[in-house]
MARPA-663598 format. One record per residue: y, x, z of N, C-alpha, C in turn. Coordinates in steps of 0.001 Angstrom, whole numbers, padded with zeros to 6 digits, always signed. Last residue first. Layout:
<recs>
YXZYXZYXZ
...
</recs>
This chain:
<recs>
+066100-032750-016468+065199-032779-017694+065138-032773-019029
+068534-033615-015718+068204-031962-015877+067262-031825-017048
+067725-036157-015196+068678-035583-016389+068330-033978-016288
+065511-035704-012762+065476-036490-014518+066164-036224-015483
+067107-034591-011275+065981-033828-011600+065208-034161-013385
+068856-036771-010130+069323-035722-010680+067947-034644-011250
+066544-038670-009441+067227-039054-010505+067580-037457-010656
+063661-037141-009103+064242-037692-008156+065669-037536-009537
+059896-037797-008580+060937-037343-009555+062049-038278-009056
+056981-036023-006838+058656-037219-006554+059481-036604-007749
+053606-036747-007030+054818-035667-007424+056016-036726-007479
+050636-035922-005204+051715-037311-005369+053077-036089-005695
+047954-034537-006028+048524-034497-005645+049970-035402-005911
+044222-034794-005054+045245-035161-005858+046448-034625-005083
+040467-034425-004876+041887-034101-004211+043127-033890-005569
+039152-037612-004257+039178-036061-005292+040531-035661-004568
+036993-039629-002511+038224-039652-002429+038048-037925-003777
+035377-042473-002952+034931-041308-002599+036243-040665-003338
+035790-045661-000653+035747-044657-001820+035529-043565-001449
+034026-048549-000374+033374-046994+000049+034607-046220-001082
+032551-050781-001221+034436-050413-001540+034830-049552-000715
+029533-050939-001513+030474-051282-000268+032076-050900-000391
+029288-049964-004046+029165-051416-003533+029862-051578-002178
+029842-047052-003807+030435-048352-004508+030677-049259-004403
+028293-046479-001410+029733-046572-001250+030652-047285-002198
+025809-046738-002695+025894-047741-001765+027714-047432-001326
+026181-045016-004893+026036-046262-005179+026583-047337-004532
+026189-042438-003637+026945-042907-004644+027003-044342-004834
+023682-042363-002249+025088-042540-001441+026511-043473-002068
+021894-042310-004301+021720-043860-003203+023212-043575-002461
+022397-039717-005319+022581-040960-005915+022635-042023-005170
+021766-038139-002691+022999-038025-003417+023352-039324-004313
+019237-038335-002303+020170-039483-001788+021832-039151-001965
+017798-037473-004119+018043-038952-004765+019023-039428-003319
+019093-034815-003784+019248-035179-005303+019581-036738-004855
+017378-034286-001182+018602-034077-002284+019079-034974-003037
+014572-035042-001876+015130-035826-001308+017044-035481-001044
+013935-033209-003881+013631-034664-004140+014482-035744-003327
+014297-030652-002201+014627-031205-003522+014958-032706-003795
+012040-031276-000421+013267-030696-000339+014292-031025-001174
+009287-031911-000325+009718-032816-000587+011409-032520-000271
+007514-029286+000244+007868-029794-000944+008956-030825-001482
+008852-029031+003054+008911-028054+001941+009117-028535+001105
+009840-031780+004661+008751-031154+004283+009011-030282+003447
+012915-032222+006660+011940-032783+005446+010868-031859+005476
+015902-032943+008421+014102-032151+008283+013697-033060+007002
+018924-033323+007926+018038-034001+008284+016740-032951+007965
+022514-033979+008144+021277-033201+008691+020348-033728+009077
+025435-034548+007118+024404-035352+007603+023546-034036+007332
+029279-035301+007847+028222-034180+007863+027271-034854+007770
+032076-036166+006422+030980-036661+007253+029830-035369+006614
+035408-036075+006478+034103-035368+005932+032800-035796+006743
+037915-037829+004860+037492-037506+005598+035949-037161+005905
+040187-036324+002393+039302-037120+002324+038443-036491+004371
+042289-034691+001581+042313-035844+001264+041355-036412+000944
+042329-032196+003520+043851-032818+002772+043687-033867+002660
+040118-033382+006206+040034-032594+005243+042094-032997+004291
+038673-033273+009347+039429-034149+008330+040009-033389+007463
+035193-032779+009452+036129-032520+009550+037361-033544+008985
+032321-034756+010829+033065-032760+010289+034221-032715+010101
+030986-036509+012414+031807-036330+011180+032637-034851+011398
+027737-037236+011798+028616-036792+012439+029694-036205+011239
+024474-037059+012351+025369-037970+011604+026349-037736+012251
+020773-035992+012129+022314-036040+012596+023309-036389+011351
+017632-037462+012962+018606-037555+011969+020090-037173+012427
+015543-035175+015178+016283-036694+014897+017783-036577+013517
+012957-033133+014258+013882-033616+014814+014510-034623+014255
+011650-036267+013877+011867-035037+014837+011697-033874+013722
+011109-037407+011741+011833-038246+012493+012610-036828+013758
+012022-036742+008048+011076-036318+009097+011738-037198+010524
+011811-038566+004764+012800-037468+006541+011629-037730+007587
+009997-039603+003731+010424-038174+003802+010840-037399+004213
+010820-042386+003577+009957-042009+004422+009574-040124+004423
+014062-043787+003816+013037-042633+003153+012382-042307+003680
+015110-045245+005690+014352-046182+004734+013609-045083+003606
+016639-043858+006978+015607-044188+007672+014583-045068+006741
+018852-043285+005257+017488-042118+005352+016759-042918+006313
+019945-045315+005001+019248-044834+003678+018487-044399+003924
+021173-045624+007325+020074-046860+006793+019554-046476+005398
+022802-043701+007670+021917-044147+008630+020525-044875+007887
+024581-044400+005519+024174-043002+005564+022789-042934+006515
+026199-047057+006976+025175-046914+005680+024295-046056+005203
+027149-046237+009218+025272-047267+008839+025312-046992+007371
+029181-044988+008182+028044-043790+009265+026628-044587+008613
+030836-045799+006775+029843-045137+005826+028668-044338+006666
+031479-047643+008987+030518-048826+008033+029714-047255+007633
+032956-045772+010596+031372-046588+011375+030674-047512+010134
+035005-045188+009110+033954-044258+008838+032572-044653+009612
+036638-047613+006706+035939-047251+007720+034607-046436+007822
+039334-045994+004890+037931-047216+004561+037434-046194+006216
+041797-044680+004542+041618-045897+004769+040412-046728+004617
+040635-041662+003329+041004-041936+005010+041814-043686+005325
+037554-042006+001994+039097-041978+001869+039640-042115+003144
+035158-039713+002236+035482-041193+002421+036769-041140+002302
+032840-037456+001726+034101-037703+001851+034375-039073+001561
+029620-035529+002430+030266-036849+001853+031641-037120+002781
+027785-032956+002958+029097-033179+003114+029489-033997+002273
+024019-032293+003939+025094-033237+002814+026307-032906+003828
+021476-030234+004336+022539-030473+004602+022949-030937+003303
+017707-029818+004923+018693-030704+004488+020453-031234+004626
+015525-027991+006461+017100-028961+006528+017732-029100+005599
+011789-027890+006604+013237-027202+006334+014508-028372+006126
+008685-026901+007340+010178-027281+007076+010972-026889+006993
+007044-024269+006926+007022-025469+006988+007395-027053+006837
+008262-022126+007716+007998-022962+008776+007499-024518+008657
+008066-020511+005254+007018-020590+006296+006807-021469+007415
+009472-021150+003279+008119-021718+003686+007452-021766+004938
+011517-019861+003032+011799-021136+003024+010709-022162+003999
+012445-016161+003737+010905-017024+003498+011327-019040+003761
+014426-014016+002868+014468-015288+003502+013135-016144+002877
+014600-010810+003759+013450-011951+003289+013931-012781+003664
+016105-007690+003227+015958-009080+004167+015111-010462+003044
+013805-004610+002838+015233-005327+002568+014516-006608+003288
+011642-003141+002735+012634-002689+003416+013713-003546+003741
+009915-004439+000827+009864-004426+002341+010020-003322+003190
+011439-004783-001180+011314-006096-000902+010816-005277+001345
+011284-002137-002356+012693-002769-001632+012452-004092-000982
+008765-001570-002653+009451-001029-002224+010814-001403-001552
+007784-003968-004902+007536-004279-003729+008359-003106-002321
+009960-005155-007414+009142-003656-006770+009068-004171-005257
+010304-007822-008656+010443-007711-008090+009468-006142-007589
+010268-010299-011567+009099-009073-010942+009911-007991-009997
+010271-013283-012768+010623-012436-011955+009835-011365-011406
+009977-016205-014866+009271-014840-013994+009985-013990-013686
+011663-019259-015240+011766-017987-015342+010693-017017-014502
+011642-021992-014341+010411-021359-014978+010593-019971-015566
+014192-022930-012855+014093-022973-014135+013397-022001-014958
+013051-021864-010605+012864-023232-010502+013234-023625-012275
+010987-018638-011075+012267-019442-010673+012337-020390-011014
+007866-017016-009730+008575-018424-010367+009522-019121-010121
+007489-013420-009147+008527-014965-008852+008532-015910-009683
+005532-011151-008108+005703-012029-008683+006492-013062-008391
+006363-008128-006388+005757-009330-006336+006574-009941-007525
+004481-004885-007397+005195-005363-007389+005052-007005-006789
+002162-003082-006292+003336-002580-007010+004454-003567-006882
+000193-004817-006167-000096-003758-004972+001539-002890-005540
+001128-008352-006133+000195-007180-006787+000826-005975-005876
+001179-011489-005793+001425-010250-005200+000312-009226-005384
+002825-014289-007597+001520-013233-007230+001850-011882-006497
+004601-016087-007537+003134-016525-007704+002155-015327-008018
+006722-017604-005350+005772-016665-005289+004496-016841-005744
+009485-019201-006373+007871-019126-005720+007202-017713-006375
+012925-017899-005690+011855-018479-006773+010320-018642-005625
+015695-015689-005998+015252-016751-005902+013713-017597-006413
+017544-012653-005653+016287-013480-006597+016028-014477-005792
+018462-010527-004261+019731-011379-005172+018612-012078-006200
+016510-009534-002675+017131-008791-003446+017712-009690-004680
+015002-013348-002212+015317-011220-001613+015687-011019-002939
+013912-016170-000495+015469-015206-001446+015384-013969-000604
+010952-018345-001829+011193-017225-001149+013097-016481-001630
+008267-020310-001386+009577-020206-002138+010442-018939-000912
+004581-019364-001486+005956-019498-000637+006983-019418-001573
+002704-019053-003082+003021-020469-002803+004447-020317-001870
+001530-016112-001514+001251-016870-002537+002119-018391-002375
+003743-015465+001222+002312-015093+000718+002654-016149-000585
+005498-013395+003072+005477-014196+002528+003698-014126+001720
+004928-010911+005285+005858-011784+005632+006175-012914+004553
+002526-009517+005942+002090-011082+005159+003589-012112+005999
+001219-007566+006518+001709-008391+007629+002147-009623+006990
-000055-006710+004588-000568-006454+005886-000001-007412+007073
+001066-006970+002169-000187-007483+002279-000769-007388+003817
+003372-005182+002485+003182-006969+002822+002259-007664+002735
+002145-002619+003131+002765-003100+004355+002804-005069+004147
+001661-002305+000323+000545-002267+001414+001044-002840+002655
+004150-002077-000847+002469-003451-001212+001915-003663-000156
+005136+000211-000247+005829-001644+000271+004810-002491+000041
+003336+001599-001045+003422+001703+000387+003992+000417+000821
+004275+001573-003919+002329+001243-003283+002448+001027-001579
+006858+001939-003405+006079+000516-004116+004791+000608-003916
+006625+004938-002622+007492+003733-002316+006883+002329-002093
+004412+005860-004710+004654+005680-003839+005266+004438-002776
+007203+005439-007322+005452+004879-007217+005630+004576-006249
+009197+006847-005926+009188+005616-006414+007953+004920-006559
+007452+009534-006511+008102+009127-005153+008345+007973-005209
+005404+011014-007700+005093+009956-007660+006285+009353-006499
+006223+014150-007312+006402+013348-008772+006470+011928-008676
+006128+014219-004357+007280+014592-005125+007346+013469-006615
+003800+013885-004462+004479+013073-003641+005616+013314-003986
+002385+016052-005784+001792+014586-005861+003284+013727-005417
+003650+018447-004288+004019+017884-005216+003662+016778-006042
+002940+017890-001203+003784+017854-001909+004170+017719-003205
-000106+017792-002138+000442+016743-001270+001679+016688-001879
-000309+020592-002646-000788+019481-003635-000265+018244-003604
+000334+021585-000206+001420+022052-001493+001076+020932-002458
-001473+021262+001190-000430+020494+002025+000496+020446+000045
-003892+022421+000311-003886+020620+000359-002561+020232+000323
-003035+024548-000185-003226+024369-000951-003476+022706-000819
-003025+024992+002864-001893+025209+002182-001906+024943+000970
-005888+024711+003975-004292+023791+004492-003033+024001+003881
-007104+026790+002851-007332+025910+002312-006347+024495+002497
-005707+029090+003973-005286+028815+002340-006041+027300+001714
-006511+028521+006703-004958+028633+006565-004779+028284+004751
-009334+029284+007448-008889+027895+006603-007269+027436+006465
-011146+031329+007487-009927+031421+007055-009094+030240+006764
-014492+031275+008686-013696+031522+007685-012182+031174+007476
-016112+030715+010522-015318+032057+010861-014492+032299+009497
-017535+028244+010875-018104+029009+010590-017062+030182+010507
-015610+026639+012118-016358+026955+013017-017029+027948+012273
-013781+026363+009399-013018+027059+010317-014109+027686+011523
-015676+024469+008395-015346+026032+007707-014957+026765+009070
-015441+022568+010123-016658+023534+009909-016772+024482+009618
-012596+021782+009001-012929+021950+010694-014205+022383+010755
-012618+020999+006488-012132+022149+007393-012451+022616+008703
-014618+018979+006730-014885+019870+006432-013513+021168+006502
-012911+016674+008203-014209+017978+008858-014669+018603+008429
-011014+016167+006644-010813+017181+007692-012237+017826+008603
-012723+015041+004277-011911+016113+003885-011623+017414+005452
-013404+012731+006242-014735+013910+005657-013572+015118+005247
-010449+011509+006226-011720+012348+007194-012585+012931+007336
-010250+011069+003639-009105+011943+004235-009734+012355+005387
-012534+009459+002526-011987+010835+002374-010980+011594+002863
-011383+007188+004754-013206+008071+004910-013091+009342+004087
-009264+006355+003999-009673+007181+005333-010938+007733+005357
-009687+005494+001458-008636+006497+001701-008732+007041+002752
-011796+003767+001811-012085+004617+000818-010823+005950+001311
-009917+001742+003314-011107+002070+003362-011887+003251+002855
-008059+000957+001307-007613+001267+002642-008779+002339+002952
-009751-000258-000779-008738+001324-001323-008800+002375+000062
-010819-002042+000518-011514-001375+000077-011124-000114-000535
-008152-003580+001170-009300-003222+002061-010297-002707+001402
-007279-004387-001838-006875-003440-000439-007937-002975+000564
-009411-006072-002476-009467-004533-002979-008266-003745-002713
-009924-008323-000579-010654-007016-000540-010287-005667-001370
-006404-008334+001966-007051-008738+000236-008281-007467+000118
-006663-009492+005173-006586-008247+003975-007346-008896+002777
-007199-010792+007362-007690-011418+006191-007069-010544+005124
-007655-009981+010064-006412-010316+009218-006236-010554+008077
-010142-009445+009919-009543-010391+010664-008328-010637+010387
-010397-007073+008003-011082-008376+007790-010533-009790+008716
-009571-005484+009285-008869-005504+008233-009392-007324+007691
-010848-004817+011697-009722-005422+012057-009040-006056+011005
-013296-004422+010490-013484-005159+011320-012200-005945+011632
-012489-002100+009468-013212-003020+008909-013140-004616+009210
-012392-000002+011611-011215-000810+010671-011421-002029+009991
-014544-000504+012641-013944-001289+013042-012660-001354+012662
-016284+001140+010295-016678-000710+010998-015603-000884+011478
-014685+003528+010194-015131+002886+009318-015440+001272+009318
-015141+004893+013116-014163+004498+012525-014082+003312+011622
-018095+005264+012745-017763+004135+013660-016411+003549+013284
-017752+006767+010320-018814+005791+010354-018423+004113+011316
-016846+008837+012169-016180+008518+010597-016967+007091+010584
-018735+009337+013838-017441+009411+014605-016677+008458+013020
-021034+010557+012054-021403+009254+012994-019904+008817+013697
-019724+012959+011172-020011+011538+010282-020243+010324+011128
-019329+014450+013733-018010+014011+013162-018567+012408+011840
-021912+014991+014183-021129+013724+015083-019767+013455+014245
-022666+016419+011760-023093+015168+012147-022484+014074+013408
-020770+018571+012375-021253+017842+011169-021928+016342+010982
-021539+019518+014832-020180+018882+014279-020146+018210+013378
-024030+020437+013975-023391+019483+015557-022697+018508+015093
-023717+022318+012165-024342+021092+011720-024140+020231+013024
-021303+024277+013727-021719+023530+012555-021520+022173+012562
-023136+024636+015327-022382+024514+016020-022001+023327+015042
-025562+026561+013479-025841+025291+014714-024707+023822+015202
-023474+028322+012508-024670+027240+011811-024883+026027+012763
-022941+029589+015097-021838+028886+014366-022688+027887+013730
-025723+030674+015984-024832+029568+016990-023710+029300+016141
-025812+032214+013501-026892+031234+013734-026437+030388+014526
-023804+033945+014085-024007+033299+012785-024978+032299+012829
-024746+035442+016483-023636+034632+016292-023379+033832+014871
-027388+036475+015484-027350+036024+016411-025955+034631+016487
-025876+038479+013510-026999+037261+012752-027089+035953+013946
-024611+040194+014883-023728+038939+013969-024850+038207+013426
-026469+041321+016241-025631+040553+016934-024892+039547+015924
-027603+042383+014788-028332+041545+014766-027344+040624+015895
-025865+044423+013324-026468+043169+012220-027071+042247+013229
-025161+045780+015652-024315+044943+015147-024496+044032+013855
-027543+046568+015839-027125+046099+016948-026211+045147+016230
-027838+048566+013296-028902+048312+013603-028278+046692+014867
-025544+050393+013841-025605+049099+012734-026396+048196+012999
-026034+051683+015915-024865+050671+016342-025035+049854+015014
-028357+053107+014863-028422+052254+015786-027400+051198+016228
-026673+054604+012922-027765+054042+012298-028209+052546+013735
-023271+054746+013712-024698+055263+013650-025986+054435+013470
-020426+053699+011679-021224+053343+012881-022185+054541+012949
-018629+053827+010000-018241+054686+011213-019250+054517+012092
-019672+051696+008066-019558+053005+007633-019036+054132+008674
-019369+049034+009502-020656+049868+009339-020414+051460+009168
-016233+048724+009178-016416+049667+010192-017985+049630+010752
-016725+048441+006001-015442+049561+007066-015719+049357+008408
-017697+046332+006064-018384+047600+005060-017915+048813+005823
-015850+044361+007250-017312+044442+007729-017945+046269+007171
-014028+044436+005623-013696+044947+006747-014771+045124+007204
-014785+042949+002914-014801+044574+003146-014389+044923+004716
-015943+040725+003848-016645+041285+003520-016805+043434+003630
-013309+039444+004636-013848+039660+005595-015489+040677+005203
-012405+039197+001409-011505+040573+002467-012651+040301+003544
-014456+037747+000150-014446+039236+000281-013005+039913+000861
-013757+034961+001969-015520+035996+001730-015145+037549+001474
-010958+034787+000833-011288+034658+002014-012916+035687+002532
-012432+034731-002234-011330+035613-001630-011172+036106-000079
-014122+032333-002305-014090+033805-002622-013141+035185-001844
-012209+030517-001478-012555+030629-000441-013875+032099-000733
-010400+030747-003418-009724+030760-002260-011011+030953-001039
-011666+029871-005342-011292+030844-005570-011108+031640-004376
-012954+026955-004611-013686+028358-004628-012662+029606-004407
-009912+025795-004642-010639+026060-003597-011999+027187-003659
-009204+025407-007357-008357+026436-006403-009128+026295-005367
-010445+023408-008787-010697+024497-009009-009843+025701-008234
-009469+020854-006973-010942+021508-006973-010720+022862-007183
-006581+021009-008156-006796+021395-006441-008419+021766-006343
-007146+020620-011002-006144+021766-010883-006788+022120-008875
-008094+017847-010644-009438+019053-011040-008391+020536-010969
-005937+016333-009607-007392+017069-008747-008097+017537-009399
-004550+016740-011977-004025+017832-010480-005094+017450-009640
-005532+015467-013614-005650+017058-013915-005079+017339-012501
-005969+012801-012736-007205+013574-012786-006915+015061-012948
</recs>
């Protein structure tokens, strides 16, 4: 509030000032005139003072009806993109004064007055508003951009800036995070939309990768059906895309079976975890081992006495 009542109270001054230098040049060259060239030149500037007035109130009024139209069909667009209302109502509010603001320069200026100190006193205010508030800023401007394009929203599990978690609010400064071990997170919206988003949610789905190891003497077509016949018996995997089963690599000491499968957002987790356990089990029972990496050490007689 004090640096716009500091920018109000600099505009009379300024536009006093402006009034009396064009005041005294006027006084200066009546005072060389003759009673008749004054006589001419009051009524010529009354004449031209009346077509500025005019010109003016023209302007004046198409520029509001021009602001107005503006006005609806931002409106219009802000609303179709489903903008939060008290964005869309800041948004809103910020162009209709930043546009009344320019037509009223732009009147002054038709009426013959000076409007260089009134563009220099906006621009300098600007600057140093924008100076102090730069970080602010920043973060009001990153708000505004993700509320606009809405690269994550409410309910999305979301990884930026070395954080993890759901998204449980987006305020015009910062976003909100619920990490899976119920931690909050607050996040400046400034870096979030500049920096990389990995959004989990949005598509909807999402994959599921396992790497299970088998000993390299047990058969890898029994641990394929078995790996096969778990997830088709979870109704959670998704069918399309199709379940992949394939074996990855051969490893020091164990051979690697890959599995890839779709699931649903929510059901991500859940289905983790429990077929980590159902793997465990069913390789038990089936004399499945699940191999650790070891190493076989030779003690060789002369090495024994040394000992």
């Amino acid at each position: 509030m004090s640096i716009l009542t500091s920018i109000l109270s600099i505009i009379p001054s300024v536009a006093n000032d402006s009034i009396a230098t064009h005041r005294k040049e006027i006084f200066a060259q009546l005072s060389q005139m003759s009673l008749e060239q004054v006589f001419e030149k009051i009524v010529s500037s009354a004449v031209e003072l009346i077509l500025k007035v005019i010109i003016a109130f023209i302007i004046f009024f198409v520029g509001r009806w021009l602001i107005g139209r503006l006005h609806k069909i931002v409106c219009r667009i802000l609303e179709k993109r489903k903008v939060e209302l008290s964005l869309r109502t800041f948004l809103l509010s910020s162009i209709n004064i930043s546009l009344t603001l320019f037509l009223i320069v732009v009147i002054i200026g038709v009426l013959g007055i000076d409007t260089t100190s009134f563009v220099a006193v906006f621009a300098s205010a600007g600057l140093a508003v924008g100076m102090a508030l730069s970080g602010t800023l920043q973060n009001f401007a990153g708000g505004v951009m993700i509320l606009l394009f809405k690269p994550y929203k409410v309910g999305d599990f979301i990884e930026a800036q070395g954080q993890s978690g759901t998204v449980k609010e987006i305020q015009i400064f910062n976003t909100i995070l619920n990490t899976v071990d119920n931690k909050t997170i607050i996040i400046p919206n400034g870096g979030l939309s500049t920096g990389i988003i990995n959004n989990y949610s949005k598509e909807g789905r999402r994959r599921v990768d396992w790497t299970f190891g088998i000993a390299y003497g047990d058969s890898y077509d029994q641990a394929k059906s078995i790996l096969l016949s778990l997830l088709k018996n979870d109704n959670r995997v998704l069918n399309d895309p199709p379940i992949f089963i394939a074996l990855h690599s051969l490893g020091d000491s164990s051979v690697n079976i890959v599995v890839r499968v779709w699931v649903k957002i929510e059901d991500f987790w859940g289905v983790y975890f429990d077929l980590n356990e159902k793997v465990y089990k069913a390789f038990a029972s089936a004399g499945i081992n699940i191999p650790f990496p070891q190493m076989d050490v030779h003690l060789f007689k002369g090495d024994t006495e040394s000992l």
